[in-house]
C-alpha positions in Angstrom: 0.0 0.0 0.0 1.0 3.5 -0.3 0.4 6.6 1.0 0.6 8.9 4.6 -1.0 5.5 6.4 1.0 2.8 4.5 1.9 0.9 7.9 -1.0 0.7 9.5 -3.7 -2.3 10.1 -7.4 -2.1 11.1 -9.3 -5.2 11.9 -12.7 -3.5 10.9 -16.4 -4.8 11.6 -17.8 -2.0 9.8 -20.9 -2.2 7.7 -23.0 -0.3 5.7 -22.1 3.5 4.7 -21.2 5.5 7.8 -18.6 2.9 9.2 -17.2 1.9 5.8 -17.0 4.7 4.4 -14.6 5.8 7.4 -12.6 2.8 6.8 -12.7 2.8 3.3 -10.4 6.5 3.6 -8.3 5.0 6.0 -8.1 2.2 3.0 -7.6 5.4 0.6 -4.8 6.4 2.5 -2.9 3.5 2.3 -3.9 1.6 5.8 -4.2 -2.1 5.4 -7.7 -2.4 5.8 -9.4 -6.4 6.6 -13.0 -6.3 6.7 -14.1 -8.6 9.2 -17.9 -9.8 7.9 -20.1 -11.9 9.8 -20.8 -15.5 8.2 -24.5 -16.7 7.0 -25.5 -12.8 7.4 -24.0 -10.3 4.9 -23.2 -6.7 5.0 -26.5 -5.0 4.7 -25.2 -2.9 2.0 -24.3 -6.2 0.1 -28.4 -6.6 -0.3 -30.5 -9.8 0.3 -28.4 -13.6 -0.9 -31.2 -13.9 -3.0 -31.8 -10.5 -4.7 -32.0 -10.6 -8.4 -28.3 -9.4 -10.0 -29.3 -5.7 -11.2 -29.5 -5.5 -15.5 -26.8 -2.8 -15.6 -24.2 -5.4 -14.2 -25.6 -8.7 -15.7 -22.9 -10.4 -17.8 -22.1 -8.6 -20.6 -22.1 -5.3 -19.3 -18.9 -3.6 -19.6 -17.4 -6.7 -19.3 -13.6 -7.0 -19.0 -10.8 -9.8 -20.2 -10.7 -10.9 -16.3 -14.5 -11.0 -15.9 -15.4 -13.4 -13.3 -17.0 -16.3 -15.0 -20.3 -15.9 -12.7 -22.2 -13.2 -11.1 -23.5 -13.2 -7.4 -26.0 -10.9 -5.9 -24.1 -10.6 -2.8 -20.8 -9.1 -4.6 -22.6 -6.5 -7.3 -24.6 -4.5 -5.3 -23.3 -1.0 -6.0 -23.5 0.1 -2.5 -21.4 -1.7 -0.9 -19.1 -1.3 -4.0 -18.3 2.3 -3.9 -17.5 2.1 0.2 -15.1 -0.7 0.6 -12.6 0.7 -2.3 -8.9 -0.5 -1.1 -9.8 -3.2 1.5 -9.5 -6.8 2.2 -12.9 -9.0 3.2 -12.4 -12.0 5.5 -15.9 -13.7 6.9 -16.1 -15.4 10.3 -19.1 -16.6 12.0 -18.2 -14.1 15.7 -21.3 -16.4 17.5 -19.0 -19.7 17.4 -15.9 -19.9 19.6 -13.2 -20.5 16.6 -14.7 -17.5 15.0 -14.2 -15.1 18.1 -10.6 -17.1 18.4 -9.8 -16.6 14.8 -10.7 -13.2 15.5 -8.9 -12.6 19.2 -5.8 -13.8 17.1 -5.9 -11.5 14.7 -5.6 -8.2 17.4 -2.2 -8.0 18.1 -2.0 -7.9 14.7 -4.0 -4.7 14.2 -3.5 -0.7 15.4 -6.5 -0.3 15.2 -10.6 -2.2 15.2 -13.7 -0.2 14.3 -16.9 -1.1 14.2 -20.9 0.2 13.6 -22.8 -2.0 15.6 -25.5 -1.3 18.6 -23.4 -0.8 21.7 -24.3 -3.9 23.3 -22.9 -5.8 20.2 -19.3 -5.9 21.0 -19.9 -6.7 24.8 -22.0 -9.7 23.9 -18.9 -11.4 21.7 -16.6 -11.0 24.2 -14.4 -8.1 22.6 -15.4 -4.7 23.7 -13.0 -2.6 24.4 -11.2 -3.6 27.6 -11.3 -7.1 26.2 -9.3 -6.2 23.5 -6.8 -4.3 25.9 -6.2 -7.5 27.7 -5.0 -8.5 24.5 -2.8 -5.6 23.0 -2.9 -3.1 25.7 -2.6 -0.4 23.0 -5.2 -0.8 21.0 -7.7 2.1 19.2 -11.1 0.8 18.6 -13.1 3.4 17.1 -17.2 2.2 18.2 -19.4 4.2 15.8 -23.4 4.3 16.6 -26.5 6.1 16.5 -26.4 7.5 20.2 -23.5 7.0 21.5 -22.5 4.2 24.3 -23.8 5.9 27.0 -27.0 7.8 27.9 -30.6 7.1 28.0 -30.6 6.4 24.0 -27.6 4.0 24.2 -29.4 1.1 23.1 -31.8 2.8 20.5 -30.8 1.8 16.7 -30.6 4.5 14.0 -29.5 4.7 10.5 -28.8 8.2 8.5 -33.0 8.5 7.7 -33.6 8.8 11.1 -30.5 10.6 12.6 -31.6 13.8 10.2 -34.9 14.5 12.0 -33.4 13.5 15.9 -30.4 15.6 15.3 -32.9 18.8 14.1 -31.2 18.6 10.8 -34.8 18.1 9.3 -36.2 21.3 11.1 -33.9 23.1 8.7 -34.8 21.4 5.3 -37.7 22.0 3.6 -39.8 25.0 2.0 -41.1 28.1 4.1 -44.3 27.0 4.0 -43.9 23.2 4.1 -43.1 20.3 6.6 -39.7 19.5 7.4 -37.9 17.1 5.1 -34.9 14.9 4.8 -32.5 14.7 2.1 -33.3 11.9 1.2 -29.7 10.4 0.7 -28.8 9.6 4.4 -26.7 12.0 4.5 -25.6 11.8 8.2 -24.0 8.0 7.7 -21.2 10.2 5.5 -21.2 13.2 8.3 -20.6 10.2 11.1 -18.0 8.3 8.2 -15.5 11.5 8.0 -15.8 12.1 11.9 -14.7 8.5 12.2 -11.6 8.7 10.1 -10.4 12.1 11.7 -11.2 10.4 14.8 -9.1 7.4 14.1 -6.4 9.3 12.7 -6.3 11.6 15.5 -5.9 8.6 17.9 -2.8 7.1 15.8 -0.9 10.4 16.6 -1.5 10.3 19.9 -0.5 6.7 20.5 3.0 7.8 18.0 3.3 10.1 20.8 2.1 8.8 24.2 2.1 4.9 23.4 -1.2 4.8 24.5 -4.4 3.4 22.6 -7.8 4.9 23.4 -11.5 3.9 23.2 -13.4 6.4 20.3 -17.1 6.5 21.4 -18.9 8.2 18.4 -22.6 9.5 18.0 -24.2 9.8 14.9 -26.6 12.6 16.5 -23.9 14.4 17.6 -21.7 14.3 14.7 -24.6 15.5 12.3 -25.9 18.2 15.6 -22.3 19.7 14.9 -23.5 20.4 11.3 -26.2 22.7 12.4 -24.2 24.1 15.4 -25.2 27.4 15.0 -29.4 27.1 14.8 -28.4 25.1 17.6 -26.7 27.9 19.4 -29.4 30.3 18.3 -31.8 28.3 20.1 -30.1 28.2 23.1 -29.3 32.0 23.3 -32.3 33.7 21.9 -35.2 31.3 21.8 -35.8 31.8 18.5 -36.2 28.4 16.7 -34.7 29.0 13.2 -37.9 28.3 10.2 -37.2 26.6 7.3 -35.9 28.5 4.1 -36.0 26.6 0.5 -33.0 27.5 -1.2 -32.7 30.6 0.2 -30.4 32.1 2.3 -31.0 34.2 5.6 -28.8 37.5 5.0 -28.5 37.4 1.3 -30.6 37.5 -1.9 -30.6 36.3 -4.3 -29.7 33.0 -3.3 -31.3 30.0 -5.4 -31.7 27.5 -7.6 -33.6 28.0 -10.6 -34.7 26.8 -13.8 -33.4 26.8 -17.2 -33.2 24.9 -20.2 -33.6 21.4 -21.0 -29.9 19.8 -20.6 -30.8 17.2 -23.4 -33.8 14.6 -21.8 -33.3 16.3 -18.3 -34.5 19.4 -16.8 -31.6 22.1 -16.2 -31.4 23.5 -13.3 -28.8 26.6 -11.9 -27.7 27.9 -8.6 -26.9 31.7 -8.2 -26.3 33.7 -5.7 -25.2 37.3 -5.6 -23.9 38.3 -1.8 -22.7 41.7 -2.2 -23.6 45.0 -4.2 -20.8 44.5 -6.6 -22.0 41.1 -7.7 -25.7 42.0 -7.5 -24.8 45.2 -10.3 -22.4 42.1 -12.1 -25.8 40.2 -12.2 -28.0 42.4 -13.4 -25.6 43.7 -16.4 -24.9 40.1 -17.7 -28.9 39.6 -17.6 -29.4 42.6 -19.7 -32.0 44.0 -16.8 -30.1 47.1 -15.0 -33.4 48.3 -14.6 -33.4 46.2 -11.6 -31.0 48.0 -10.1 -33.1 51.2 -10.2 -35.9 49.0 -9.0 -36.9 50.1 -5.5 -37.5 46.7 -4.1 -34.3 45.5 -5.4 -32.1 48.8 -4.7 -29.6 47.1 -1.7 -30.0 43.3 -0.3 -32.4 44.4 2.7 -34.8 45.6 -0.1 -34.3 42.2 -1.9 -34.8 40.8 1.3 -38.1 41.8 1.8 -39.2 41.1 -2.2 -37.5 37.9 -2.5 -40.6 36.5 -4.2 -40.9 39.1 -6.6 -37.0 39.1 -7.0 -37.2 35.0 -7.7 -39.5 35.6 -10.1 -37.7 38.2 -12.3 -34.7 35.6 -12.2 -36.7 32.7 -13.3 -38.1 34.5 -15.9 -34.8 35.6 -17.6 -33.5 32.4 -16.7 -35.9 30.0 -17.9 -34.7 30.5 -21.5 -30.6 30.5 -20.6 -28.4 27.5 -21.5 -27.1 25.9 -18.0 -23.6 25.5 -18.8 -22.8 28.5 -20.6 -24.7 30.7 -18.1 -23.2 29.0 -15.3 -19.2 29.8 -17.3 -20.5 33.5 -17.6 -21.4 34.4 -14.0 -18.8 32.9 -12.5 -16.4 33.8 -14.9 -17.3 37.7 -13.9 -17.0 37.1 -10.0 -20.5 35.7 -9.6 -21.6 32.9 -7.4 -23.1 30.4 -9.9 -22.9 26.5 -10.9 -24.7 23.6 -12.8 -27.0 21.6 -11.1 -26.3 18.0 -11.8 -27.3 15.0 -11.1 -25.2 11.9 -10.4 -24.2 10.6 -13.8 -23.0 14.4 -14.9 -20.6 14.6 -11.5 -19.4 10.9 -13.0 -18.3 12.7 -15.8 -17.2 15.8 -14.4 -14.1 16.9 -16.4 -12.6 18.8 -13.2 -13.2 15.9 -11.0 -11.7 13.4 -13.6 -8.6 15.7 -14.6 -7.6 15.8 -10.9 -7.9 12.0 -10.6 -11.1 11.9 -8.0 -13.0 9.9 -10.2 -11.1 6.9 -11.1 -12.5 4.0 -12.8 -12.3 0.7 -11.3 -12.4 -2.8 -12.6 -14.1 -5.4 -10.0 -14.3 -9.0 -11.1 -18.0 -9.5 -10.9 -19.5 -6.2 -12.5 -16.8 -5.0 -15.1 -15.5 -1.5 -14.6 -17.1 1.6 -13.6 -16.3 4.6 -11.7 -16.5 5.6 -8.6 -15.4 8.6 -6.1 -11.4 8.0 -4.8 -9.2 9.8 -3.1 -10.6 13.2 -1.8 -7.3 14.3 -0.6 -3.7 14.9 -3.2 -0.8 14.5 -1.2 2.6 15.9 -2.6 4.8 13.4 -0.8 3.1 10.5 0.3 0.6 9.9 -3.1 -3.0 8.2 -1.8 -4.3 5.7 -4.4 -7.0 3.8 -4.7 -6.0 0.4 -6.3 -8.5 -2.2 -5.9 -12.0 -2.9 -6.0 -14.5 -3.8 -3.4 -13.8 -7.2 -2.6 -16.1 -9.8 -2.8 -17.3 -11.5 0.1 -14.8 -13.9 2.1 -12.2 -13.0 -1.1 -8.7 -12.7 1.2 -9.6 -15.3 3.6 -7.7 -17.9 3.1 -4.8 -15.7 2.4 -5.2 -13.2 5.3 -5.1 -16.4 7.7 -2.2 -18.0 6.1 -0.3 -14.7 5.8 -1.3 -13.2 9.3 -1.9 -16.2 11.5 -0.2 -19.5 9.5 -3.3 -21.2 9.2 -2.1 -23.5 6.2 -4.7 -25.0 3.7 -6.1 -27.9 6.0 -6.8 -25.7 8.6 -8.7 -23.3 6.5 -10.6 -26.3 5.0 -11.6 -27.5 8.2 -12.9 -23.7 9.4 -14.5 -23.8 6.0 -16.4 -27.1 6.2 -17.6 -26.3 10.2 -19.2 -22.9 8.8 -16.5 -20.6 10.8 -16.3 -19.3 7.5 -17.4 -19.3 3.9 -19.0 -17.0 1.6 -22.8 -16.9 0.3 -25.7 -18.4 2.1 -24.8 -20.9 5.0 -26.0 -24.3 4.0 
């Protein structure tokens, strides 16, 4: 592995986004990352053992020389493909005694174990976190959950749908005069996912420069209340309990998205925003309407303020017949706040994103090659790369034992046979 972790082991339970995601940047970052999945019951990212194999990666589809010659559900789903970049999967079944050995074994081994389960998980397996002191005294495990492992909610499960209203985050999102809403894309398993990683990191410097391991107990509610600090704040201070604003924003206009024209089958949409006099009279000229500046309710931003309505609607009219792209490339090459909507296949193709290597395509052995997000980060001396796929399930076991623990090909075989491990459905 390369890059500023190369060096570095984690022994990882994580599952679904907000765990692997953090591991998978430790991964990014060139930490040797085994993926510890449970046996019989797969990641839940990883979908149902018997969910149909989706069309776009049936055989055939972008297929490469190496395809793998057959196609299971378990190891397509592209979920779990695009958050375990970089790592290694091994599957033990933790509920029998040679799994929790296997796994015991493996600690010493490791600088680090992370894991997303309830907080009761770990304590019922045996290997919570003074548990695996008694076995490498330094250790970092890094427990990531909806609550926390402590408190009234400790035991209370949660995913990102249901972190976003509990953490108030849904207060905020929404239209004026609508409910509140969520994003609809989980977004607090990715808030929780990057305070993992910093978390981890943070706790490998401090055992470089102490010696000392530490236990990282991490909330979902609080990671994602972080986000929203301030209405938070505002609350607490004033009383007043921040309303919900659209698109808008609350010292500034304008400040939205609106429409334009169709970007081939798809609607276009472009978001502007003008936050100061000199951009507002930059707007205004490359719309071809300074009348608006002599307008009275759009003569300084308190007046815009108070006419956003009638200000959105000026905008949407002038904009409604603009080309995205080319409008987007004229306001902001003249100093105004303005960008291209787009929607998940267009950032795929993004030419910035691609030019600076963030986009990488990936070949995996069971769906072809596609791409996916990589590395976040450039670093000048210590180059982060991501160099493998997702792995499928139980891929590196046999060669993770042998290579970590000297379990030799019998021994394997026999773990294999008694169900300690194995990939796809137990029999």
């Amino acid at each position: 592995m390369t890059g500023p972790l190369a060096g570095y082991r984690g022994i990882v339970l994580t599952q679904a986004w907000a765990g692997s995601y953090a591991t998978e940047l430790l991964g990014m970052l060139g930490a040797e990352i085994i993926q510890v999945e449970f046996h019989g019951r797969p990641d839940s990212w990883r979908g149902a053992y018997d969910r149909p194999v989706p069309d776009a990666v049936k055989q055939g589809t972008g297929a490469g020389p190496e395809r793998h010659p057959e196609q299971h559900p378990w190891n397509v789903n592209h979920l779990y493909n695009a958050v375990n970049l970089n790592k290694q999967c091994i599957t033990l079944d933790l509920r029998h005694p040679d799994g929790i050995d296997v796994f015991r074994r493996l600690v010493p081994l490791a600088d680090f174990v992370a894991e997303n389960f309830s907080p009761r998980v770990l304590g019922n397996l045996g290997i919570d976190y003074e548990s695996l002191r008694e076995i490498k005294p330094d250790i970092i495990l890094c427990s990531l959950s909806a609550f926390g492992g402590s408190g009234p909610w400790r035991d209370v499960p949660g995913i990102g749908g249901t972190i976003e209203p509990i953490s108030g985050m849904s207060s905020l999102l929404g239209y004026e005069d609508g409910p509140p809403l969520n994003s609809g894309q989980m977004y607090p398993d990715a808030v929780a996912g990057l305070n993992g990683f910093a978390a981890i990191v943070t706790a490998l410097l401090h055992r470089e420069l102490t010696g000392e391991g530490q236990n990282i107990d991490l909330s979902m509610q609080e990671s994602n209340l972080a986000f929203i600090g301030d209405a938070m704040l505002e609350e607490r201070m004033t009383g007043n309990v921040r309303g919900r604003l659209g698109n808008r924003h609350m010292t500034f206009s304008p400040h939205g998205i609106y429409r334009t024209r169709d970007v081939g089958a798809a609607e276009g949409w472009l978001a502007l925003a003008a936050e100061s006099e000199t951009r507002w009279a930059t707007l205004c000229r490359i719309a071809g309407h300074d009348e608006w500046r002599a307008d009275p309710r759009f003569a300084d931003n308190a007046a815009r303020k108070a006419n956003e309505d009638a200000l959105d609607a000026e905008i949407s009219a002038w904009i409604a017949d603009e080309d995205r792209d080319a409008l987007a490339e004229r306001l902001s090459q003249a100093g105004v706040i303005a960008a291209p909507v787009l929607d998940a296949c267009e950032v795929a193709s993004d030419a910035a994103l691609r030019e600076r290597g963030f986009i990488v395509e990936i070949d995996h052995p069971e769906t072809g090659r596609h791409p996916h997000a990589g590395v976040p980060v450039r670093f000048s001396e210590t180059p982060a790369v991501v160099d493998r796929p997702a792995p499928l399930q139980g891929q590196h076991t046999q060669q993770v034992l042998e290579r970590l623990l000297g379990i030799q090909e019998d021994g394997y075989t026999d773990l294999l046979d008694r169900g300690v491990t194995g990939a796809g459905p137990s029999d």
